[in-house]
VMD Tcl script that draws the C-alpha trace (Angstrom):
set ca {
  {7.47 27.28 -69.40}
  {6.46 28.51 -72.30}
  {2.80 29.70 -73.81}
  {0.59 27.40 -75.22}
  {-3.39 27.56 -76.24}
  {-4.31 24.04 -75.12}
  {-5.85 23.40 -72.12}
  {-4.85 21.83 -69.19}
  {-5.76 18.53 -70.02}
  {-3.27 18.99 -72.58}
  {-0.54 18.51 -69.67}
  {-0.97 15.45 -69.43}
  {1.76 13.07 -70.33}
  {3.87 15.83 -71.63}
  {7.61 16.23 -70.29}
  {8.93 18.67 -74.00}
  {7.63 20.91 -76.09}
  {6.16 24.02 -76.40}
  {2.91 22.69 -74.71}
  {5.17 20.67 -72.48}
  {7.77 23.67 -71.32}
  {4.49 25.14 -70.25}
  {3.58 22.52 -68.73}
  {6.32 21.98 -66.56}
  {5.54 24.66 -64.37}
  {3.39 22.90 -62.65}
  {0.50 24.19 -60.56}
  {1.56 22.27 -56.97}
  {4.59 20.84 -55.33}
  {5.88 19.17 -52.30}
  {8.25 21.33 -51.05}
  {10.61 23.50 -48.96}
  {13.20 25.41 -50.91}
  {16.15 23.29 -52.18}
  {19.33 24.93 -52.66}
  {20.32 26.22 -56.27}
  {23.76 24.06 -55.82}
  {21.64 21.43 -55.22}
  {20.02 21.85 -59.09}
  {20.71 18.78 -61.16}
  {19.76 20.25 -64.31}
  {20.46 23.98 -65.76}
  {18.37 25.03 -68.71}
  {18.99 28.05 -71.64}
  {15.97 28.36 -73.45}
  {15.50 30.98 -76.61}
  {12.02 30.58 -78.67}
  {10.45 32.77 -81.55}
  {6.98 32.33 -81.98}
  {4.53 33.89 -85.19}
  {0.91 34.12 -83.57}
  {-0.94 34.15 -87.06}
  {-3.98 35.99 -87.86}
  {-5.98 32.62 -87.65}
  {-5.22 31.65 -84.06}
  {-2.97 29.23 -84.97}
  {1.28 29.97 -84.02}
  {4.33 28.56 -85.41}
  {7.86 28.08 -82.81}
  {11.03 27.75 -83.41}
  {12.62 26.81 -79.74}
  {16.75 26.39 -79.24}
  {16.67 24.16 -76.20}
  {20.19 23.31 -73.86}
  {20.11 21.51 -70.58}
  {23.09 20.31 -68.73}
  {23.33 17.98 -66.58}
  {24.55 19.15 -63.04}
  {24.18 16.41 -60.31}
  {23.86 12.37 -61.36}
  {19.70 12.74 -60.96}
  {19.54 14.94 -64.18}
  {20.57 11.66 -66.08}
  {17.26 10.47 -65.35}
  {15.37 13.52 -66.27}
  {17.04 13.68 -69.41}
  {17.47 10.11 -70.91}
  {14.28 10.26 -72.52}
  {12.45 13.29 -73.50}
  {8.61 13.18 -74.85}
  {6.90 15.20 -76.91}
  {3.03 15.46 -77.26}
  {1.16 17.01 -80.55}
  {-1.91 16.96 -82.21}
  {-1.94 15.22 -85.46}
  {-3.29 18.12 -87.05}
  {0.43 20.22 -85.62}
  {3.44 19.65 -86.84}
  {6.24 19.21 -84.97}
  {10.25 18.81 -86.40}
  {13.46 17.61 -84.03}
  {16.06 19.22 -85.47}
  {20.06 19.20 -84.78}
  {19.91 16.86 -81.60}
  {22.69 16.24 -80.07}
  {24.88 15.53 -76.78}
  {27.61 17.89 -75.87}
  {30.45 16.07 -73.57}
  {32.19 17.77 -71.34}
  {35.46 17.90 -73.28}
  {33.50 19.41 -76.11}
  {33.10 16.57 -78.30}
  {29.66 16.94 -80.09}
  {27.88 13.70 -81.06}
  {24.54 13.88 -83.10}
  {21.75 11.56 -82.48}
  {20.88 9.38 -85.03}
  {17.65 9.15 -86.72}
  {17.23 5.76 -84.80}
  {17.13 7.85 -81.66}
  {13.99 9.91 -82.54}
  {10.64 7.85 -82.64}
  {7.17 9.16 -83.53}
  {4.54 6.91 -83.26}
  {0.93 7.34 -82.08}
  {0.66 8.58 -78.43}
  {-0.93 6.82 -75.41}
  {-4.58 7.27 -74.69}
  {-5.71 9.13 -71.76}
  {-6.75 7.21 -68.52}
  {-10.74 7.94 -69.57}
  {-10.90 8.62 -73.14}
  {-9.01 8.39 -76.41}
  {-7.45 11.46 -78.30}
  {-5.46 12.00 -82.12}
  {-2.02 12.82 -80.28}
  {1.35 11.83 -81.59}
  {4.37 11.65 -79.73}
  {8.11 12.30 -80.28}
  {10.62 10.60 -78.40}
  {14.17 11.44 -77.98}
  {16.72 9.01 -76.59}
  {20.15 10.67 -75.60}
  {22.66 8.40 -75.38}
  {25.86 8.58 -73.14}
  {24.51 11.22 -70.55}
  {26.38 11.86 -67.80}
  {27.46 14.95 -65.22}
  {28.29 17.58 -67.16}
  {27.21 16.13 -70.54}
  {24.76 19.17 -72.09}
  {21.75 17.95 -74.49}
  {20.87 20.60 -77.09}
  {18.10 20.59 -80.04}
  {16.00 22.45 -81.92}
  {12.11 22.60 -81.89}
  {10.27 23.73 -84.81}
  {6.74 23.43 -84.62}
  {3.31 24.68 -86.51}
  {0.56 24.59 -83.66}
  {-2.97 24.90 -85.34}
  {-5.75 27.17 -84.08}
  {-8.58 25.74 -82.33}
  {-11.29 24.91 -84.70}
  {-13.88 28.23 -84.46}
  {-11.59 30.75 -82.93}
  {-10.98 33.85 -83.26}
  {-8.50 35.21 -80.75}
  {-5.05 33.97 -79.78}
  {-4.36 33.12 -76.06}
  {-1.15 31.97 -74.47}
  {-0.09 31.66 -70.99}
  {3.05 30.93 -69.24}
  {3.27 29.31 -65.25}
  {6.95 29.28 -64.06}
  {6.40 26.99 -61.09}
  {8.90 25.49 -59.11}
  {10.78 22.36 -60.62}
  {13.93 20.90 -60.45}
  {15.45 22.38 -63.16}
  {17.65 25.70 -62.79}
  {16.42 28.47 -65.26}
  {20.02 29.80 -66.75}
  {18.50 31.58 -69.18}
  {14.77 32.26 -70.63}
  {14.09 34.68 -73.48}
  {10.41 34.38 -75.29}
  {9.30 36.74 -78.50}
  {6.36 37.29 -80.00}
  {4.98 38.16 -83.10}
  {1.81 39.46 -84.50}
  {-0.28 41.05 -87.32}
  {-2.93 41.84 -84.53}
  {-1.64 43.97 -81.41}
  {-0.68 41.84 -78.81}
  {-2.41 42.49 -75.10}
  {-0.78 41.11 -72.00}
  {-1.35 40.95 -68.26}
  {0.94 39.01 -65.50}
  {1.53 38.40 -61.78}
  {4.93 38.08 -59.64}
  {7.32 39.09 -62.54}
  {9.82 40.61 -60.57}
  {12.39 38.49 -61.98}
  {11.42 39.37 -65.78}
  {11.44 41.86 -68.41}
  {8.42 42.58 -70.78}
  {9.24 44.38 -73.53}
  {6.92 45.49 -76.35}
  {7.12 47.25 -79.58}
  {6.24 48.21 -82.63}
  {2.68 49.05 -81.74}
  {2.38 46.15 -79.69}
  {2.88 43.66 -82.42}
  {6.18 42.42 -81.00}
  {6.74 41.50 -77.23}
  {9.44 39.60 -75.65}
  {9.89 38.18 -71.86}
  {13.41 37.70 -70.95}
  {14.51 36.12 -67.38}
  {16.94 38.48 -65.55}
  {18.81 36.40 -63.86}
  {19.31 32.85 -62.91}
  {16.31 31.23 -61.13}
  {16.10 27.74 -59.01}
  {12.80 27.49 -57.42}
  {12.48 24.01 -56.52}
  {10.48 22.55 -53.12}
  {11.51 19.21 -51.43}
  {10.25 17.70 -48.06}
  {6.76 19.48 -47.61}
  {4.20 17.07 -47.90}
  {0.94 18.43 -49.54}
  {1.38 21.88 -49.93}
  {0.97 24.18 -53.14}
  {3.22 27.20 -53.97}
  {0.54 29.13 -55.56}
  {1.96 32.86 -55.59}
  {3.95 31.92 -58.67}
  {5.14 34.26 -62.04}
  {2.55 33.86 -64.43}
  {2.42 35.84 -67.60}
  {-0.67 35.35 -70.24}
  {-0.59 36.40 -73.97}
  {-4.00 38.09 -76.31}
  {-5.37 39.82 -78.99}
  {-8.35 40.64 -76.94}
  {-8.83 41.07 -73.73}
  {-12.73 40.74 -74.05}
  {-14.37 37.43 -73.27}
  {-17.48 37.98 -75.83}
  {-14.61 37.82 -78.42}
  {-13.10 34.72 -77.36}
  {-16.28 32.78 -75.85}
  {-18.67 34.21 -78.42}
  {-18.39 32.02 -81.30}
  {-18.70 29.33 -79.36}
  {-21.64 30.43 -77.06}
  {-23.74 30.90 -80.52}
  {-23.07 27.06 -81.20}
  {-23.84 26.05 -77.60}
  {-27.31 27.74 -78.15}
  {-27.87 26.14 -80.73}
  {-27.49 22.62 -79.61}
  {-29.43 23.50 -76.46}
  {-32.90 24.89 -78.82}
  {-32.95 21.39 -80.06}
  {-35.20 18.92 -78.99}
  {-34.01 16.62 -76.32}
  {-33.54 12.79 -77.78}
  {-35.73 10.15 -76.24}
  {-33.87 8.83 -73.74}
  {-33.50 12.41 -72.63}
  {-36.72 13.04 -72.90}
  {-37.88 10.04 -71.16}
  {-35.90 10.80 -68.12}
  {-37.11 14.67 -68.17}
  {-41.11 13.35 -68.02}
  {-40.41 10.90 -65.66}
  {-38.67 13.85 -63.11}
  {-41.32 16.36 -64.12}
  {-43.77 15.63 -60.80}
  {-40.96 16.00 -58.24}
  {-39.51 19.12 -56.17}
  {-36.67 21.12 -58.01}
  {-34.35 19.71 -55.42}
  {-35.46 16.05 -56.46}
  {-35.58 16.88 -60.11}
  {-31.55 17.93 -60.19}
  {-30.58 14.82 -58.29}
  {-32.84 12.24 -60.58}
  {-31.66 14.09 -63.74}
  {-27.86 13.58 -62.49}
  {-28.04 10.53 -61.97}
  {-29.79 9.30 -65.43}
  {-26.49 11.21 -66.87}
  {-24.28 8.98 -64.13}
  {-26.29 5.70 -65.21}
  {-26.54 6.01 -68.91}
  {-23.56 8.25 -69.95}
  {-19.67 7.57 -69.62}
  {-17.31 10.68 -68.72}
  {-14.88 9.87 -71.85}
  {-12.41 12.48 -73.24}
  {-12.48 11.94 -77.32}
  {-10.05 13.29 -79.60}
  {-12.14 16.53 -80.69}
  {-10.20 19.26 -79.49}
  {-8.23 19.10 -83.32}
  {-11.52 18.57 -84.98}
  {-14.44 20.52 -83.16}
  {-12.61 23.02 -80.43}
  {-14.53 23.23 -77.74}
  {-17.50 22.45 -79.35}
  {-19.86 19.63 -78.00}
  {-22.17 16.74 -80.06}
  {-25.47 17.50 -80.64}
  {-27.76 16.13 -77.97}
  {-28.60 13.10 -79.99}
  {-25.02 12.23 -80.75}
  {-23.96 12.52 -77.69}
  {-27.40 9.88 -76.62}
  {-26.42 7.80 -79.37}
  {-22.69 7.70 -77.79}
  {-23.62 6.79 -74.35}
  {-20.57 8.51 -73.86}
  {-19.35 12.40 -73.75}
  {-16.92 14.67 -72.34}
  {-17.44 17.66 -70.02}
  {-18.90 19.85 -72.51}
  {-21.02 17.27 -74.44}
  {-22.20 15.92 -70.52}
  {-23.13 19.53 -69.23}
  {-24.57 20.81 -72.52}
  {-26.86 17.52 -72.46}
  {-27.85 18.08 -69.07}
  {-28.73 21.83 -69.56}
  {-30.91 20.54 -71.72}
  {-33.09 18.26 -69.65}
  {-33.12 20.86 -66.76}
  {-34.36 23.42 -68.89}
  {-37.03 21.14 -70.22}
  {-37.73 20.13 -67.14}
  {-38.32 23.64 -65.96}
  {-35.13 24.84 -64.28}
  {-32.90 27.49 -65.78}
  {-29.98 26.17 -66.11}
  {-26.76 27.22 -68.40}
  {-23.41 25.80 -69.37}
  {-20.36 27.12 -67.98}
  {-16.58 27.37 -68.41}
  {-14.57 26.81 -65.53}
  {-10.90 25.80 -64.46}
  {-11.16 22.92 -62.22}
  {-8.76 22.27 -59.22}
  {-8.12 23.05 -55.60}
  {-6.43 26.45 -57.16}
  {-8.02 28.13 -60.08}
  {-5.96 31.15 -59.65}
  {-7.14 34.57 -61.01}
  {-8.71 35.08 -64.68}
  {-6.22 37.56 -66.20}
  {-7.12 36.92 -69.85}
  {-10.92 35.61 -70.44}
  {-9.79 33.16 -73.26}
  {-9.64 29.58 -74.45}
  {-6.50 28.55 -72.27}
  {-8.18 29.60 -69.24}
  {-10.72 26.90 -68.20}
  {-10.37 23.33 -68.54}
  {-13.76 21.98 -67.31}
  {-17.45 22.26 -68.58}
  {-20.31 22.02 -65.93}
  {-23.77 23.51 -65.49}
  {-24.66 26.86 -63.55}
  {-28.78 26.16 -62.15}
  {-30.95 28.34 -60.03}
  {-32.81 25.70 -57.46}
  {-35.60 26.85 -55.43}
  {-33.40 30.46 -56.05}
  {-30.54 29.45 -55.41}
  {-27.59 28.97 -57.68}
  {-26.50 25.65 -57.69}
  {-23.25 24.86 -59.93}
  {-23.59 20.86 -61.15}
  {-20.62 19.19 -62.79}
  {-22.16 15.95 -64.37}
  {-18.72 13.99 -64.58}
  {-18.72 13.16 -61.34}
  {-19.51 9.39 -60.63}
  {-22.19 10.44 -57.56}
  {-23.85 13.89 -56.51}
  {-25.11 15.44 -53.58}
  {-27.88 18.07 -53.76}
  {-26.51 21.70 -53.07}
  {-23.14 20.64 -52.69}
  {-20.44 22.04 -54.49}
  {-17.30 19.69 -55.52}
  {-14.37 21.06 -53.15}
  {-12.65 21.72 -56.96}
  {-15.41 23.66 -58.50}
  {-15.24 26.42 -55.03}
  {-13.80 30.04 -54.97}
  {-13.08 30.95 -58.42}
  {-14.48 32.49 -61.70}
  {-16.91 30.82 -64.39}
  {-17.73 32.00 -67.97}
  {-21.64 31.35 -68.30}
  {-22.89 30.95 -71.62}
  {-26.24 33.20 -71.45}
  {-29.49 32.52 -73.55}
  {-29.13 36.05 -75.23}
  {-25.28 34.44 -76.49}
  {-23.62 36.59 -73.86}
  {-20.90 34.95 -72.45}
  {-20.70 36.67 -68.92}
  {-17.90 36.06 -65.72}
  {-19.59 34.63 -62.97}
  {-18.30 33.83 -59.43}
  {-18.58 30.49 -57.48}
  {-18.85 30.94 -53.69}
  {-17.33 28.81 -51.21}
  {-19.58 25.74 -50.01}
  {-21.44 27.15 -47.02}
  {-20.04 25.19 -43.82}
  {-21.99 22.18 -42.89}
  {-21.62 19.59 -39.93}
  {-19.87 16.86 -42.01}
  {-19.53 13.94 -38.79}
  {-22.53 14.02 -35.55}
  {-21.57 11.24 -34.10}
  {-21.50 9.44 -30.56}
  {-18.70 6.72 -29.03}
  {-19.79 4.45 -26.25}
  {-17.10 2.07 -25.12}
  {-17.37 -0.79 -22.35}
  {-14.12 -0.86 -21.00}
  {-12.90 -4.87 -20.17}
  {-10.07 -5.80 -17.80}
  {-7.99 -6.30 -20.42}
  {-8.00 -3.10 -21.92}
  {-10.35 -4.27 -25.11}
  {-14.01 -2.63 -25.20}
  {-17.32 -3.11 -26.42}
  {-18.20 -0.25 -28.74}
  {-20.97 1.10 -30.07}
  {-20.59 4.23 -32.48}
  {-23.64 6.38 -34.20}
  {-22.41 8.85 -36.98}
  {-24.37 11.25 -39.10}
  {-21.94 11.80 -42.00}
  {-22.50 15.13 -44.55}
  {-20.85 17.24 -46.82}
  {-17.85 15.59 -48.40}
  {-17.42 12.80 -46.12}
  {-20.87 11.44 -47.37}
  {-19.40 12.34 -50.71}
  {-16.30 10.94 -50.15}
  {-18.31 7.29 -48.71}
  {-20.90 7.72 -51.70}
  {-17.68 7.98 -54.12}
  {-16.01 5.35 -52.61}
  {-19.27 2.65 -52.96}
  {-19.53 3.48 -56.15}
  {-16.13 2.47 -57.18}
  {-14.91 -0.20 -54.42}
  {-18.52 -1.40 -53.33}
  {-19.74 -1.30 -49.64}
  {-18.26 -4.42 -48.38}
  {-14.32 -2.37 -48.96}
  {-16.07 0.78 -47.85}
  {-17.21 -0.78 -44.30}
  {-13.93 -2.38 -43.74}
  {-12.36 0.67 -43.88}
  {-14.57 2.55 -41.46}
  {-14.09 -0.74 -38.82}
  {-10.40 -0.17 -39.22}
  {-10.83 3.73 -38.99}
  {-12.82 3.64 -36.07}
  {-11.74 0.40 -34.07}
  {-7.79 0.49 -33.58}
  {-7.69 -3.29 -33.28}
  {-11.17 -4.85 -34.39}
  {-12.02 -8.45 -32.94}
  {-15.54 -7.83 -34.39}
  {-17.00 -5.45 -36.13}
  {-20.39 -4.91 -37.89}
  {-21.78 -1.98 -39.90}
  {-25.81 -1.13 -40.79}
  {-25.85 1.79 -42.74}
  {-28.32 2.19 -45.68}
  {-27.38 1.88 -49.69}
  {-25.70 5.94 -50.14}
  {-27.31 5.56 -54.03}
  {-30.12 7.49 -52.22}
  {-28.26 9.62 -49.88}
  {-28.01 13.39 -49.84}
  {-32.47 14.00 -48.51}
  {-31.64 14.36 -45.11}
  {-29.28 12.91 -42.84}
  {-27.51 9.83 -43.37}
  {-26.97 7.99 -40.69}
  {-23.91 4.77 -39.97}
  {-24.03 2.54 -36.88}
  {-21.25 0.33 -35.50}
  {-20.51 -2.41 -33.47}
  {-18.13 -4.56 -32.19}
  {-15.01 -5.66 -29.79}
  {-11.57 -3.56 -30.14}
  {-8.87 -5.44 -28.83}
  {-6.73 -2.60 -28.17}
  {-9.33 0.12 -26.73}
  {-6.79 1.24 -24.74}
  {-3.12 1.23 -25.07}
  {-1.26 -1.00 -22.68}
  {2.12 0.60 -21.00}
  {4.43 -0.59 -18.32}
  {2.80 0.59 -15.94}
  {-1.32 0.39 -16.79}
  {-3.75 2.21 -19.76}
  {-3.84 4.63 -21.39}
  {-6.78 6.09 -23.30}
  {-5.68 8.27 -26.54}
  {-8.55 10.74 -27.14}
  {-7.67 13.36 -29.39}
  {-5.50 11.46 -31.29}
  {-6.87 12.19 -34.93}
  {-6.37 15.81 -33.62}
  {-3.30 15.54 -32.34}
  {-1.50 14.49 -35.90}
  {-3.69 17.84 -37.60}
  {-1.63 20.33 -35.15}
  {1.62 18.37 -35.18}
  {1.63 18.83 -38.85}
  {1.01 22.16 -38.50}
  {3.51 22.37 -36.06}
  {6.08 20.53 -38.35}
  {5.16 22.95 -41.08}
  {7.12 25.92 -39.10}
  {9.61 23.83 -38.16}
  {10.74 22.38 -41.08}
  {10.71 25.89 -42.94}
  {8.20 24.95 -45.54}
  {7.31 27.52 -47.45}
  {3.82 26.27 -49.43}
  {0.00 26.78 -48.63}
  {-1.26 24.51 -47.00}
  {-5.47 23.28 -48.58}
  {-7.65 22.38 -45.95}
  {-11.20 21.69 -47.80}
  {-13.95 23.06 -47.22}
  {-15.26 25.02 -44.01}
  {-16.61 22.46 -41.65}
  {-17.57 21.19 -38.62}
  {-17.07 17.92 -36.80}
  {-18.37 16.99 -33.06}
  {-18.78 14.32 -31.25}
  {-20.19 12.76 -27.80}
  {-17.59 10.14 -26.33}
  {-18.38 7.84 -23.31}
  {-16.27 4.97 -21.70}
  {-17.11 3.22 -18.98}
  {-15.66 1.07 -16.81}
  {-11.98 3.08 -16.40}
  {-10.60 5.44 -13.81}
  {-8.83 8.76 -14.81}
  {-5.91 9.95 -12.61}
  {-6.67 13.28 -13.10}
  {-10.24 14.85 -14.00}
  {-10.67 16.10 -17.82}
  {-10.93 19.60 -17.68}
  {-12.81 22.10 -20.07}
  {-11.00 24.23 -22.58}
  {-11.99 26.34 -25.66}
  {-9.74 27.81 -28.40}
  {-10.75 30.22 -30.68}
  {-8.90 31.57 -33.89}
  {-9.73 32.80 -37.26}
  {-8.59 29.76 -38.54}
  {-10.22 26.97 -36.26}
  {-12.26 26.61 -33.22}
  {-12.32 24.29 -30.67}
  {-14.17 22.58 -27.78}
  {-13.82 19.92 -25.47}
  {-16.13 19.65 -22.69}
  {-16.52 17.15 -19.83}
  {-19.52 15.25 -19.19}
  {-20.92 13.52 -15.83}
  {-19.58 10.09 -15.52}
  {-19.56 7.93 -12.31}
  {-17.31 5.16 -13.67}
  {-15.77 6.46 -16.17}
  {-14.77 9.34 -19.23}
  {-17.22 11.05 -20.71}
  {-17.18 14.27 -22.75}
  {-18.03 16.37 -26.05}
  {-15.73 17.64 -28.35}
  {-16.49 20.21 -31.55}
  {-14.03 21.27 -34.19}
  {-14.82 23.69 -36.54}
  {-12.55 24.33 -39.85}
  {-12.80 28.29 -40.83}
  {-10.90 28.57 -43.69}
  {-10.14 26.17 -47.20}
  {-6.63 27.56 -47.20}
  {-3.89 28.39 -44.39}
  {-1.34 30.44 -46.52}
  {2.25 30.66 -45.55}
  {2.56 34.00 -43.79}
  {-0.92 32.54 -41.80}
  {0.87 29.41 -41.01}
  {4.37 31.08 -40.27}
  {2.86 33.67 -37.93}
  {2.88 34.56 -34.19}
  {-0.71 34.20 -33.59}
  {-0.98 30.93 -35.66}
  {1.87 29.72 -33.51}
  {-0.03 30.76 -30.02}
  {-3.52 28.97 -31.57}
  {-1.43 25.69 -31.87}
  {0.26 25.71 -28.48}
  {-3.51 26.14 -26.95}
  {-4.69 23.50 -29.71}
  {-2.11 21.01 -28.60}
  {-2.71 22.20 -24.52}
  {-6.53 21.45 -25.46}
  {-6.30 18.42 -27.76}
  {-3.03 16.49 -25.05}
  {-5.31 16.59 -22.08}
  {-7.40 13.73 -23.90}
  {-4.55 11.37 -23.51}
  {-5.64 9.89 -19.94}
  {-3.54 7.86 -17.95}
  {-6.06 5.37 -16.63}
  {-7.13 2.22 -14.47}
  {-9.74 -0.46 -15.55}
  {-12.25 -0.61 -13.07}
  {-13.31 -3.93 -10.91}
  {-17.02 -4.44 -11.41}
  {-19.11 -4.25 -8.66}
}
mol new
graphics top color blue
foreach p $ca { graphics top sphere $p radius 0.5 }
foreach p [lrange $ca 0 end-1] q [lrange $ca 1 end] { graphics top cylinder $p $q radius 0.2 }
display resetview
């Protein structure tokens, strides 16, 4: 919980420190609120920080946590610490507090710093402390001291820090922050109710202090994000030229170079095709001949990429060395194209300060056919005009030719018709079925099969759609063409085969279960307000989905009746079609919004649109009879 200049990679693998107490307010949880008697942990945390005149900080940080409820024991046994090897960071006066007092120091063979583990993708310089505590139990209180140097990211100018108080379970006893400066010290925050912000002495000294206790903590809400969270972010300038500008001048640089011949190679060979077709063939020479590797620069170069022939000569690069490289080739290949800073994730939040902590990610902003396209060249497959779901809705810094670094705005994906598909079952006495399906997958589903190809290969890929779209399969067989050249037009999946369990057997007959992918999207809606969750709830993108179902050979007690529903949120259709022996109809869902906040989800119109949704979506579940041939 407290302010740090890294970025958010730098959360990773961090549970201590003044990165790490940052980075424990984490940016999603699964959650409704948990009781503050239910806390196992309380924390009291006082830190001093210096913000030098060279960007770079140094922390002293009095830590105590006691342990409340037997779980805290595990959260507390160990405790890691993350730095770079060109900080410094010093454990001092560790030690466990019983509850009858009795003070016991740890030894030095209780603190171990040794060489920290490598990222998943990548390799980095870190070192890590780690603190055993020995003899924890309920009530026992752990208490050190943190004294750290943090160095200032190689090339800049300005400081930056940012603090995210998001829930955890930990209680929050006490919190009291102050800051230092020679420069004046600029600051801008969200939901602080439940702090003071004090500043003096010309804004060279400011200092947050909690007010009172605070347990925010979520349990029991599966995949939902508390995003309207206190947030408080730290400067010495609140323009972006001063942060971004340094850098921007070296980013130009790199890009005026020429391109290396591999580069190059690719660029001619592109040169003949449509913009459209250019983007996609210069992505994928990146995908084939480049690794997406994090390296351990941010201590040596900032956020400062290779030069385009280093980074060739790598085979290898990180965001900023992959989107600076393929920049490069667009803009030789004749498409403007520039690199950008972004923060990527579902939730990028606003931009209060436009400085170093802010983004994490590196892509490429490109106007094709004049249109703005936004290209992240990490990604393991692309599809033209398509914006990653994680790249939508928020803010980019866009490194301009003049060395302008300007805030740009990334729209939401325009909706697209992700699934076209048709279902033809022939209904056998015994309830199984000859199927045939046709789908035209889009969008992120096509992504989502491209991605999935790439990494499992088609033969896992195909076994999963038999098994997603055949309850039972006896057979099942799957033409659909190699997705290496999808995204020019539709792409188009066939099935076929036997499913044993077409229909669901009961005591007394069939039953057919349409709707039923529908029907578990509104009951967790509807378990959502039940439950008292208290999250937003991500969606995806705006989309829409229909499909033309058939079976023949059954009998429905009852005909299928039309209904519509319409909402802000969703719409949908289901209408009947002719069918002499059998069930036939169309069905369209369309997804309006990426997010469904709380007060959406926990209102009295949300809660009418689901009891029509679930009136709509339960008349698909037919009782039925299998019909004698003729």
């Amino acid at each position: 919980m407290t302010f740090r200049t890294r970025s958010k990679h730098a959360c990773s693998g961090v549970r201590a420190g003044v990165t790490a107490l940052l980075c424990i307010a984490s940016a999603g949880s699964n959650a409704a609120l948990q009781p503050s008697d239910e806390a196992p942990v309380a924390r009291r945390t006082d830190m001093t920080c210096r913000l030098n005149r060279d960007a770079s900080k140094d922390c002293t940080t009095h830590e105590k946590l006691t342990i409340l409820r037997p779980a805290g024991r595990a959260q507390l046994s160990r405790l890691d610490f993350d730095f770079l090897d060109n900080d410094r960071l010093e454990i001092r006066d560790a030690a466990v507090i019983q509850p009858d007092g009795r003070r016991v120091p740890l030894s030095s063979k209780q603190i171990d710093t040794r060489t920290a583990p490598n990222p998943e993708a990548g390799f980095h310089r870190k070192r890590q402390t780690s603190v055993a505590f020995p003899g924890l139990r309920v009530g026992s209180t752990i208490t050190y001291t943190l004294v750290e140097h943090v160095a200032a990211t190689p090339n800049a100018t300005e400081f930056h820090e940012r603090a995210v108080f998001g829930p955890m379970p930990v209680r929050l006893d006490a919190y009291r922050a102050e800051f230092s400066a020679d420069r004046p010290i600029a600051w801008r925050g969200e939901q602080l109710d439940e702090f003071d912000v004090e500043t003096s002495r010309q804004d060279h000294r400011l200092v947050v202090t909690l007010k009172a206790p605070r347990y925010v903590n979520l349990i029991n809400e599966d995949g939902t994000m508390a995003r309207r969270v206190p947030r408080i972010e730290l400067t010495s300038s609140l323009d972006r030229q001063a942060h971004f500008g340094p850098f921007a001048a070296r980013y130009n640089a790199i890009l005026a170079a020429p391109l290396p011949a591999g580069a190059a190679g690719a660029v001619e060979a592109a040169r003949g095709k449509p913009e459209a077709e250019r983007v996609a063939a210069l992505m994928k020479h990146i995908s084939a001949h480049y690794r997406y590797m994090g390296d351990w620069r941010m201590s040596e170069r900032g956020l400062v990429p290779f030069d385009l022939a280093q980074v060739e000569a790598n085979g290898y690069g990180d965001c900023k060395d992959l989107a600076v490289l393929l920049a490069a080739m667009l803009n030789a290949s004749g498409i403007d194209a520039r690199p950008a800073f972004v923060f990527r994730g579902v939730d990028a939040g606003p931009l209060l300060v436009p400085g170093l902590a802010a983004p994490n990610h590196a892509i490429v902003r490109a106007v094709v056919n004049g249109e703005t396209w936004w290209l992240d060249p990490t990604n393991n497959v692309y599809l033209p005009g398509i914006i990653p779901p994680d790249l939508q809705e928020r803010w980019a810094l866009v490194v301009e030719r003049n060395g302008a670094v300007d805030e740009d705005r990334i729209a939401a994906q325009a909706p697209r018709v992700i699934f076209d598909g048709t279902y033809h079952a022939s209904v056998r006495d015994d309830g199984s079925a000859r199927v045939d399906l046709r789908v035209d997958k889009d969008g992120n589903l096509l992504w989502a099969l491209m991605d999935g190809d790439y990494a499992q290969g088609a033969t896992a890929v195909d076994q999963h759609l038999c098994n997603a779209w055949f309850k039972e399969p006896v057979e099942c067989r799957i033409d659909r063409p190699d997705t290496s050249a999808a995204g020019f037009g539709r792409y188009r999946i066939s099935a076929h085969g036997v499913d044993r369990r077409a229909l669901d057997r009961t005591s007394s007959g069939y039953v057919y279960n349409g709707g039923a992918g529908w029907r578990d999207k509104w009951e967790r809606l509807v378990n959502y307000r039940r439950n008292g969750d208290v999250g937003d709830l991500y969606l995806g993108d705006k989309e829409e989905s229909r499909a033309e179902v058939r079976l023949d050979g059954v009998r429905a007690e009852q005909s299928l009746a039309a209904c519509s529903v319409r909402s802000r949120w969703f719409d949908l259709d289901v209408t009947p079609e002719p069918a002499v022996q059998g069930i036939a109809y169309r069905q369209r869902l369309v997804q309006k919004a990426r997010w469904l906040t709380h007060d959406e989800l926990t209102s009295d119109a949300f809660g009418r649109f689901l009891d029509d949704a679930q009136r709509c979506t339960n008349a698909l579940r037919q009782t039925v009879s299998v019909a004698s041939p003729a």
